[in-house]
PAMIRO-160939 format. One record per atom (N, C-alpha, C, CB): residue in three letters; z, x, y. Coordinates in steps of 0.05 Angstrom, whole numbers, padded with zeros to 5 digits, always signed. Glycine has a CB too. Layout:
N
ALAZXY
...
end
This chain:
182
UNK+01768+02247+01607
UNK+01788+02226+01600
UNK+01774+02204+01584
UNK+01801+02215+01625
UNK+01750+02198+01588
UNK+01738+02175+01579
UNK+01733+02183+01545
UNK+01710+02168+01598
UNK+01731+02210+01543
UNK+01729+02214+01514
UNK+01752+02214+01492
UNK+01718+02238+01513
UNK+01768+02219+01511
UNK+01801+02219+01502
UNK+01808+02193+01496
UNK+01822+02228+01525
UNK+01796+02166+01521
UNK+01804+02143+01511
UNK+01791+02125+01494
UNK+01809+02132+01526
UNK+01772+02135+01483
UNK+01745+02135+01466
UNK+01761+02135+01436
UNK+01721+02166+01473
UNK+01771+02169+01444
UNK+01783+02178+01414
UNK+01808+02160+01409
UNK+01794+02212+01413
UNK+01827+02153+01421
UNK+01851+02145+01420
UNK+01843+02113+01414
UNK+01868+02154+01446
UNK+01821+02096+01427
UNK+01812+02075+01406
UNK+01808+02067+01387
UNK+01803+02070+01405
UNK+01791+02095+01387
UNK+01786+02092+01352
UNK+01813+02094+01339
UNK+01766+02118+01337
UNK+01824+02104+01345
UNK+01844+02116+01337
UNK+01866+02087+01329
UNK+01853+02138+01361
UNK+01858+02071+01351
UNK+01876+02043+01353
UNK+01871+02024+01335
UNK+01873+02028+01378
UNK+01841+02031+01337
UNK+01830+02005+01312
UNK+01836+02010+01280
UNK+01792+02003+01313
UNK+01831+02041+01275
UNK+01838+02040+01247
UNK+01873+02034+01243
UNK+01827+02071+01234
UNK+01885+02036+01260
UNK+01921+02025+01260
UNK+01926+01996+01250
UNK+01935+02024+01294
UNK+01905+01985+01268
UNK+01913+01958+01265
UNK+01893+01942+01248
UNK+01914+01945+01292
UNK+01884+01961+01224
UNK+01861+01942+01210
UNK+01878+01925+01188
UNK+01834+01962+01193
UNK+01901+01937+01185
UNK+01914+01922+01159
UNK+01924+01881+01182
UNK+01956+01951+01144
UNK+01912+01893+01200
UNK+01927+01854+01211
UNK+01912+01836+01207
UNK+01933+01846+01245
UNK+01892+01847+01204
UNK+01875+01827+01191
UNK+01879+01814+01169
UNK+01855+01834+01186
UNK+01882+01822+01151
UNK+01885+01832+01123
UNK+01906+01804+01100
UNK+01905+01869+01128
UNK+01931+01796+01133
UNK+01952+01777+01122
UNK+01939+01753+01136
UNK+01987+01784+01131
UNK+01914+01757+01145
UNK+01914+01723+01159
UNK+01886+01713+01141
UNK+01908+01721+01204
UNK+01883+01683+01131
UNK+01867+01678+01115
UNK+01840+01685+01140
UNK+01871+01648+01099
UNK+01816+01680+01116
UNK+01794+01698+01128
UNK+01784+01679+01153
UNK+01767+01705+01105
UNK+01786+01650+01149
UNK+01778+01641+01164
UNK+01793+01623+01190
UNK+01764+01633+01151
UNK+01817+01639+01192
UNK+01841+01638+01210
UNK+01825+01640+01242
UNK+01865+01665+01201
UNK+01823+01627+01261
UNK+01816+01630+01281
UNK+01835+01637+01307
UNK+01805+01612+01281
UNK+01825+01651+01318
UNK+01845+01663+01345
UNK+01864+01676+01339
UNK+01857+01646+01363
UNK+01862+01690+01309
UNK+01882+01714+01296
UNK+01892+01744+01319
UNK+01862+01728+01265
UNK+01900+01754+01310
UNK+01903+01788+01317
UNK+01869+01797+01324
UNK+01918+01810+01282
UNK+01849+01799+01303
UNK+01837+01808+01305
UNK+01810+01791+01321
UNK+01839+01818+01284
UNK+01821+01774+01323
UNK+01796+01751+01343
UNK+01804+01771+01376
UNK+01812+01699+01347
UNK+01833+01764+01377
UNK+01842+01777+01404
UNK+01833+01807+01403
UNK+01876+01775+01409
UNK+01833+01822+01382
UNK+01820+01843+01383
UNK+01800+01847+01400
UNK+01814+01848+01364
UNK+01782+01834+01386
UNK+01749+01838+01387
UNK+01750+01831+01422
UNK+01726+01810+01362
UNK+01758+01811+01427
UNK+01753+01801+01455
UNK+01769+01815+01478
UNK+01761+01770+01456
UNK+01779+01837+01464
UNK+01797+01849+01486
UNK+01769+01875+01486
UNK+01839+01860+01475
UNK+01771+01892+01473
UNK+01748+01905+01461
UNK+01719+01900+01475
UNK+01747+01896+01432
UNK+01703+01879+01471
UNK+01678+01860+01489
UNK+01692+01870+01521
UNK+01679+01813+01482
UNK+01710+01862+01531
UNK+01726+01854+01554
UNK+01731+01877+01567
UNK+01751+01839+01548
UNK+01732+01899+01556
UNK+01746+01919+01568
UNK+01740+01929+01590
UNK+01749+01936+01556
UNK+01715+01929+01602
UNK+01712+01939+01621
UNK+01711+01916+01642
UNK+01691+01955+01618
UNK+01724+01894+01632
UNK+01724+01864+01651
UNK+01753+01864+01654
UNK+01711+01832+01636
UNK+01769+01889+01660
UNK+01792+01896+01670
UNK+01813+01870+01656
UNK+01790+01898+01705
UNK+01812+01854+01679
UNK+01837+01824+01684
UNK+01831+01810+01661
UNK+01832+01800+01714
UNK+01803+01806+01644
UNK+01794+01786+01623
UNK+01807+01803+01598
UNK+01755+01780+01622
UNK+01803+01829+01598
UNK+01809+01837+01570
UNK+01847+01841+01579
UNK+01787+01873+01558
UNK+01852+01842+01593
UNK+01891+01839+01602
UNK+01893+01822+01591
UNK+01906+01832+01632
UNK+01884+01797+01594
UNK+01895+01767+01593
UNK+01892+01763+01560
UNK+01875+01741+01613
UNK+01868+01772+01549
UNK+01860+01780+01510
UNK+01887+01782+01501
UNK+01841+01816+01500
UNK+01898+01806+01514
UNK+01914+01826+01493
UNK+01944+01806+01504
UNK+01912+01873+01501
UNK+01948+01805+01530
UNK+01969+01787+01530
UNK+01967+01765+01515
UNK+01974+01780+01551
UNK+01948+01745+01510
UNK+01959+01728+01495
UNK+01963+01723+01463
UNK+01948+01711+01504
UNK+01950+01755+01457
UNK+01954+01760+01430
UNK+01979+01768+01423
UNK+01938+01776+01422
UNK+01995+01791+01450
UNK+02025+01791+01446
UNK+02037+01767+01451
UNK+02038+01810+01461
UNK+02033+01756+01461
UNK+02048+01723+01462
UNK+02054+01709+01440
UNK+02032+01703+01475
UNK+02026+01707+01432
UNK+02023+01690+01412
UNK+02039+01694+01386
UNK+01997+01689+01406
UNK+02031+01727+01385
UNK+02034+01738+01357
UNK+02065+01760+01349
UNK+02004+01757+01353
UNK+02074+01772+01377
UNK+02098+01787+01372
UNK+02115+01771+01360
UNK+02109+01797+01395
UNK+02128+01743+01366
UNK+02154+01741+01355
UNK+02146+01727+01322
UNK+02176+01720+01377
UNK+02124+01739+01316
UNK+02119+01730+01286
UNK+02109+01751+01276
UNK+02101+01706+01281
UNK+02120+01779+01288
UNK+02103+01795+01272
UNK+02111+01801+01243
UNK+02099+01818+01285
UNK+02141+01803+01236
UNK+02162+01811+01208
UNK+02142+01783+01190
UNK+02212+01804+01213
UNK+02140+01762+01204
UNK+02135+01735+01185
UNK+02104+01748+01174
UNK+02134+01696+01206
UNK+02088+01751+01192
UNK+02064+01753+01190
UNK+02053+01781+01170
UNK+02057+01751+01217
UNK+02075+01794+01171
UNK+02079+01825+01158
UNK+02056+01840+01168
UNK+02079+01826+01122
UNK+02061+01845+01194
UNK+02046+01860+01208
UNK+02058+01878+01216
UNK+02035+01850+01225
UNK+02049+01903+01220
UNK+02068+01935+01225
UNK+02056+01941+01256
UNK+02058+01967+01198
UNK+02078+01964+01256
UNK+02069+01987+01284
UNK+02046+01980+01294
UNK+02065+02020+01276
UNK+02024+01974+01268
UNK+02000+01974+01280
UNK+01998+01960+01311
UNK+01983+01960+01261
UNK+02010+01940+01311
UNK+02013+01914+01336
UNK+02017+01932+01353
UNK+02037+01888+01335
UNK+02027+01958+01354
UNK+02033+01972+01382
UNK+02006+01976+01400
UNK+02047+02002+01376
UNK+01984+01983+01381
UNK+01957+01975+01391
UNK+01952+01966+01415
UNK+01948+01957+01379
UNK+01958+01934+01417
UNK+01958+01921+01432
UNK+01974+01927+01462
UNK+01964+01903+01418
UNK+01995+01933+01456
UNK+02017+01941+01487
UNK+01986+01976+01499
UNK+02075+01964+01468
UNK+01984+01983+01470
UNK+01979+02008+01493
UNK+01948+02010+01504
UNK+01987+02039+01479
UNK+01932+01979+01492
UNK+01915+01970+01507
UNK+01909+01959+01539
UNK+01911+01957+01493
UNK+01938+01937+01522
UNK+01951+01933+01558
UNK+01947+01947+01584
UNK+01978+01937+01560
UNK+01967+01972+01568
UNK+01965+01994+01590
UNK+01942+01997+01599
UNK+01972+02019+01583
UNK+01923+02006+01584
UNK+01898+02013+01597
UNK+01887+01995+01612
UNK+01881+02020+01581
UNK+01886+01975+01610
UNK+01879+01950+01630
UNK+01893+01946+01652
UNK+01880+01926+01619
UNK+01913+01947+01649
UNK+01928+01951+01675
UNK+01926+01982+01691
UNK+01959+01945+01669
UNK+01918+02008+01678
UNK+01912+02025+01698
UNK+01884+02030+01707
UNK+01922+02048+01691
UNK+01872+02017+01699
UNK+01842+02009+01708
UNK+01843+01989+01726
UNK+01822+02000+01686
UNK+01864+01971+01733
UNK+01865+01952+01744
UNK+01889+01965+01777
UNK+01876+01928+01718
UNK+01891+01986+01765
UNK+01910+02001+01788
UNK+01946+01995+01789
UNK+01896+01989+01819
UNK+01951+01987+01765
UNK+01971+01965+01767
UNK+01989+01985+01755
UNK+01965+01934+01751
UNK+01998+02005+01766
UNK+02004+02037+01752
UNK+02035+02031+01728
UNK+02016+02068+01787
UNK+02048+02015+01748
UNK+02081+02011+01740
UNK+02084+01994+01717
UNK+02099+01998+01763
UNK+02060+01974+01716
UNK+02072+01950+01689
UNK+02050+01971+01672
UNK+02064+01903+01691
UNK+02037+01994+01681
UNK+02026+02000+01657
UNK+02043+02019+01644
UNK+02001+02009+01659
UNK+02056+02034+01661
UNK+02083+02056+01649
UNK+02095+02033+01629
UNK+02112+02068+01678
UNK+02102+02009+01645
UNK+02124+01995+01616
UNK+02109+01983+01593
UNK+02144+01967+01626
UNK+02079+01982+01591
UNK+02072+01978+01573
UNK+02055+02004+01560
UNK+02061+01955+01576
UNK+02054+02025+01564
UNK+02054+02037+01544
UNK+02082+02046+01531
UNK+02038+02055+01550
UNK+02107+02047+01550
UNK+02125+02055+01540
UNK+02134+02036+01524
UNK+02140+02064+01554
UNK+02131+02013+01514
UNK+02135+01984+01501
UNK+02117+01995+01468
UNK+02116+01952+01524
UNK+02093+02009+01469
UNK+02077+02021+01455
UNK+02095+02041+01426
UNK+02060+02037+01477
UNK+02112+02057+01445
UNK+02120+02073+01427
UNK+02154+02067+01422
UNK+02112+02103+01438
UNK+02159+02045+01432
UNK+02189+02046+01435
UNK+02202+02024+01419
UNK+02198+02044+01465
UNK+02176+01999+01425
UNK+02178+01977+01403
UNK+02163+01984+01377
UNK+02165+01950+01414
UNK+02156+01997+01373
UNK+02133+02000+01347
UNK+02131+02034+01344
UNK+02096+01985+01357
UNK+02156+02043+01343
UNK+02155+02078+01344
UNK+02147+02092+01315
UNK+02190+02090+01353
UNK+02139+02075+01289
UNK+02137+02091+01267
UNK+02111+02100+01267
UNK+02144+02079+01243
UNK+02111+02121+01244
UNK+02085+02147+01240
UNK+02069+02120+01238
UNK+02083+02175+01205
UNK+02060+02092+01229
UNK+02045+02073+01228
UNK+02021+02062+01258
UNK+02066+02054+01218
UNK+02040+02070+01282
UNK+02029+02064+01305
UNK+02011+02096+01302
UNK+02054+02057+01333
UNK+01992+02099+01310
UNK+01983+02119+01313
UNK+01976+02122+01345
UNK+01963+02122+01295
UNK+01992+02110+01356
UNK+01980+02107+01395
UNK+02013+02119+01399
UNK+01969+02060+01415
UNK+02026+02119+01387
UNK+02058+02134+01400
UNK+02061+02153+01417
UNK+02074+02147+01383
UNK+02040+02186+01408
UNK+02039+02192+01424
UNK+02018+02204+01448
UNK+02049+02199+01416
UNK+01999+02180+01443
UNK+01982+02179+01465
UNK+01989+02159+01481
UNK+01956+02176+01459
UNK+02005+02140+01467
UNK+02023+02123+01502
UNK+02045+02140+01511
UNK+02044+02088+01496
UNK+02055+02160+01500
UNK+02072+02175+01520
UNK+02061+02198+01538
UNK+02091+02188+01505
UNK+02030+02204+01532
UNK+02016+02223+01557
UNK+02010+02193+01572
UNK+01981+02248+01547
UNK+02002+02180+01560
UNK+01991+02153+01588
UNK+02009+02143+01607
UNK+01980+02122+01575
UNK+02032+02150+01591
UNK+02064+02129+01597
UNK+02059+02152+01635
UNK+02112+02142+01561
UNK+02057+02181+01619
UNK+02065+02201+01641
UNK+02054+02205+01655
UNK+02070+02221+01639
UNK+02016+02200+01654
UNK+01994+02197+01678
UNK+01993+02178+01691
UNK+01970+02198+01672
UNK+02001+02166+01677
UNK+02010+02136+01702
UNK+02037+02133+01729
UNK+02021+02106+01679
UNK+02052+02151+01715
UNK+02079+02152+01716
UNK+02065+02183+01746
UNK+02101+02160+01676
UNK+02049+02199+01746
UNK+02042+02216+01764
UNK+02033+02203+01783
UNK+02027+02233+01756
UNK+02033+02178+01793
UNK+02008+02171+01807
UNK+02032+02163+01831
UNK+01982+02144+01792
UNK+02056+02155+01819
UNK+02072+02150+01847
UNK+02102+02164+01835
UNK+02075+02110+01857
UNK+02109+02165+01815
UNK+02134+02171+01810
UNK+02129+02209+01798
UNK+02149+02144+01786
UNK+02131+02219+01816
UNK+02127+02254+01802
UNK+02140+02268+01788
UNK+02128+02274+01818
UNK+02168+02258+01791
UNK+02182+02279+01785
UNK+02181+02258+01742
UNK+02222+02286+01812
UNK+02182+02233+01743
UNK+02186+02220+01715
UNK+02159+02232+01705
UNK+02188+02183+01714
UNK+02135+02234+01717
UNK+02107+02246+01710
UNK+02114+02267+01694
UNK+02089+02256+01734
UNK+02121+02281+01712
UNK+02122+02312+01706
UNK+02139+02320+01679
UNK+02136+02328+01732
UNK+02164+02299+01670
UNK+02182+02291+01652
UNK+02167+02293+01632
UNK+02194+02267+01655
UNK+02155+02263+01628
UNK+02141+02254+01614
UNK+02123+02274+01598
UNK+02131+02238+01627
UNK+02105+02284+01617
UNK+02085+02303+01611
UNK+02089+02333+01597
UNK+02075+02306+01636
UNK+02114+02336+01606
UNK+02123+02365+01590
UNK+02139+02352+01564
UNK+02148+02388+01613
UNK+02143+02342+01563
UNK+02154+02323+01543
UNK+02127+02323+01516
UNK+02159+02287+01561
UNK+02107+02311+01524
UNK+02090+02306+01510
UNK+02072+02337+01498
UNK+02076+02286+01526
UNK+02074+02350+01515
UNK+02069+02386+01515
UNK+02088+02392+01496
UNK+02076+02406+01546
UNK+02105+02386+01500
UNK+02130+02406+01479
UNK+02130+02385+01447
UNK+02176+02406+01499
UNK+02136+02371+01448
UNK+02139+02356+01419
UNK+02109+02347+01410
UNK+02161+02328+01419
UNK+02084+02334+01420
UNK+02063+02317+01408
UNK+02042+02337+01407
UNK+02055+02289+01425
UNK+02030+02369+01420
UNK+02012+02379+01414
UNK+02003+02375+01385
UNK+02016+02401+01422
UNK+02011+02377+01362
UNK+02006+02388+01338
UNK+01995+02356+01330
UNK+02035+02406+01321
UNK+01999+02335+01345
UNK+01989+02308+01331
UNK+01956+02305+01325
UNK+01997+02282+01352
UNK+01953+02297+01305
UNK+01915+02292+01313
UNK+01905+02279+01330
UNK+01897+02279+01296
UNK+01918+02258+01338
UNK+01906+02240+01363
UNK+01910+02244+01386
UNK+01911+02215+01364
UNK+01929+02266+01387
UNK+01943+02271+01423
UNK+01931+02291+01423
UNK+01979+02276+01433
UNK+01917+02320+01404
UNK+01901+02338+01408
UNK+01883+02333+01422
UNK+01894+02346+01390
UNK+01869+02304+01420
UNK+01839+02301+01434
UNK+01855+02302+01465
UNK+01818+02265+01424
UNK+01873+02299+01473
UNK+01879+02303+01500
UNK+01875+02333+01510
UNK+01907+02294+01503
UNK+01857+02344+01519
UNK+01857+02365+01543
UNK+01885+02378+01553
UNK+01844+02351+01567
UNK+01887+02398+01542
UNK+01918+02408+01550
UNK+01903+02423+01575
UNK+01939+02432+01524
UNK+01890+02434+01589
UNK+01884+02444+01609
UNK+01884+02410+01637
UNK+01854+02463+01601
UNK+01878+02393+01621
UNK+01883+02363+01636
UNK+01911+02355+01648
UNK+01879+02341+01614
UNK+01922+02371+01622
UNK+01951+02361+01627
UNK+01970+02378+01641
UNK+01963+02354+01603
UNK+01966+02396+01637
UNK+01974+02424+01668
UNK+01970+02423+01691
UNK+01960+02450+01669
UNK+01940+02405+01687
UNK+01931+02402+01714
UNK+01946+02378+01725
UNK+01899+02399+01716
UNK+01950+02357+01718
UNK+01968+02333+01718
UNK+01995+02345+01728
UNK+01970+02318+01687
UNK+02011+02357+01714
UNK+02036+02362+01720
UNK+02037+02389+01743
UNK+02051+02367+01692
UNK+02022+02407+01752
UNK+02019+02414+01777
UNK+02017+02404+01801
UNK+02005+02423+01777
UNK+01998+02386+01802
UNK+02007+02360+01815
UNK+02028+02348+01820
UNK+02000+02346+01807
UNK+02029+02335+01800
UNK+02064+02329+01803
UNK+02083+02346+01815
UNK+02078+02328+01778
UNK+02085+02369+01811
UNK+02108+02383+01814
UNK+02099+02398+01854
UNK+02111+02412+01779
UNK+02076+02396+01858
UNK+02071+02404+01879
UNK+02071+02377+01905
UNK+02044+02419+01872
UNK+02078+02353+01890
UNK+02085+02319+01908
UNK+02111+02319+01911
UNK+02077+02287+01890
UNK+02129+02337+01883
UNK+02146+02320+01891
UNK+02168+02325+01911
UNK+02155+02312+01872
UNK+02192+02318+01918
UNK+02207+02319+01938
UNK+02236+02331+01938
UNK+02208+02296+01945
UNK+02241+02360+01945
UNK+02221+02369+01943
UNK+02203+02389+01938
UNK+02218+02365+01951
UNK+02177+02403+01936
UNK+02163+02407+01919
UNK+02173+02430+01909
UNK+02138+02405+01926
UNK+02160+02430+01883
UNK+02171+02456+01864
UNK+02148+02465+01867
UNK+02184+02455+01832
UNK+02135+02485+01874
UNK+02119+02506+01881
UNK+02108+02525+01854
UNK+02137+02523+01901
UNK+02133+02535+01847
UNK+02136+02562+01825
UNK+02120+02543+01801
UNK+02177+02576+01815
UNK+02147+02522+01802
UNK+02127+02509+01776
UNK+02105+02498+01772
UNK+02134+02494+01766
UNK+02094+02483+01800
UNK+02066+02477+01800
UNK+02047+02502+01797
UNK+02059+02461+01824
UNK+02048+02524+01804
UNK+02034+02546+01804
UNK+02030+02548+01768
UNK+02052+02573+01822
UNK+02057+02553+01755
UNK+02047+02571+01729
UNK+02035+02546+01718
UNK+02073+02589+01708
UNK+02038+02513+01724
UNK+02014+02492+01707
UNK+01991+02503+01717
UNK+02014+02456+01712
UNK+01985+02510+01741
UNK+01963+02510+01752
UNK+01952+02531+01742
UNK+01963+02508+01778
UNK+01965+02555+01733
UNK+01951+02577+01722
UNK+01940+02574+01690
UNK+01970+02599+01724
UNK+01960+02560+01692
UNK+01954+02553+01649
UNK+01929+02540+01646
UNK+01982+02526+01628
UNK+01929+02515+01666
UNK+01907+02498+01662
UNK+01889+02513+01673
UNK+01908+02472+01671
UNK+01873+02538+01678
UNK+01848+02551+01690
UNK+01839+02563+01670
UNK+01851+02571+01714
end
């Protein structure tokens, strides 16, 4: 997973390089200041949360002014990750799903890697939306470049799970994830 969220970074940063781009160079506490410090922060869970929140604060209801794109989705599906490192499973479902739902064009390139995150998060207490989610992301996003780096044997294994929690349990279907993913 760590390589996945490795790839899907990178993946985040080249999205959002044009935000830089509209703010003069020596604009302080821009998009990309909050970047960087969310980024530094990240493994300081609550410090890099608080980064990216106050860059959506600051900066969402000016994004059309500021002519900033999808890219900004970035940010929500950073969120997420800070909040599921932080264990905080449910506001991270709504902020990755904020990822692809506020900022859904081919421009966000995190769309559909916040909808496998939306759905691993979404496994951890809610199974049967997991399991949704997750076949969801199986059937329409395989063919994406950035959702490829996701482990489809990961994600079988994920939704077997699911389907073997939930209430209650589907058996048959956890079996054939469980076979796919071996």
């Amino acid at each position: 997973i760590k390589s996945n969220y490795t790839t899907a970074l990178a993946a985040g940063l080249v999205s959002v390089l044009s935000i830089g781009a509209v703010l003069p160079s020596g604009a302080q506490h821009g998009p990309r200041d909050y970047q960087r410090t969310a980024l530094t922060a990240i493994k300081e869970g609550q410090e890099a949360l608080d980064a990216v929140d106050r860059c959506i604060r600051v900066y969402e209801p000016r994004i059309k002014m500021l002519g900033l794109d999808d890219g900004f989705g970035w940010f929500y599906y950073q969120k997420g990750v800070c909040l599921a490192q932080l264990k905080n499973y449910k506001e991270a479902v709504e902020a990755f799903k904020a990822c692809y739902t506020k900022f859904p064009s081919a421009k966000n390139q995190l769309v559909k890697m916040a909808l496998f995150r939306e759905g691993e998060n979404n496994a951890v207490w809610d199974f049967a939306k997991g399991a949704e989610l997750l076949e969801k992301f199986l059937k329409e996003y395989r063919s994406d470049p950035v959702a490829r780096n996701v482990n489809a044997g990961e994600v079988q294994g994920l939704l077997a799970q699911c389907y073997f929690k939930m209430s209650p349990p589907a058996f048959e279907k956890g079996m054939e994830n469980l076979t796919s993913c071996v």
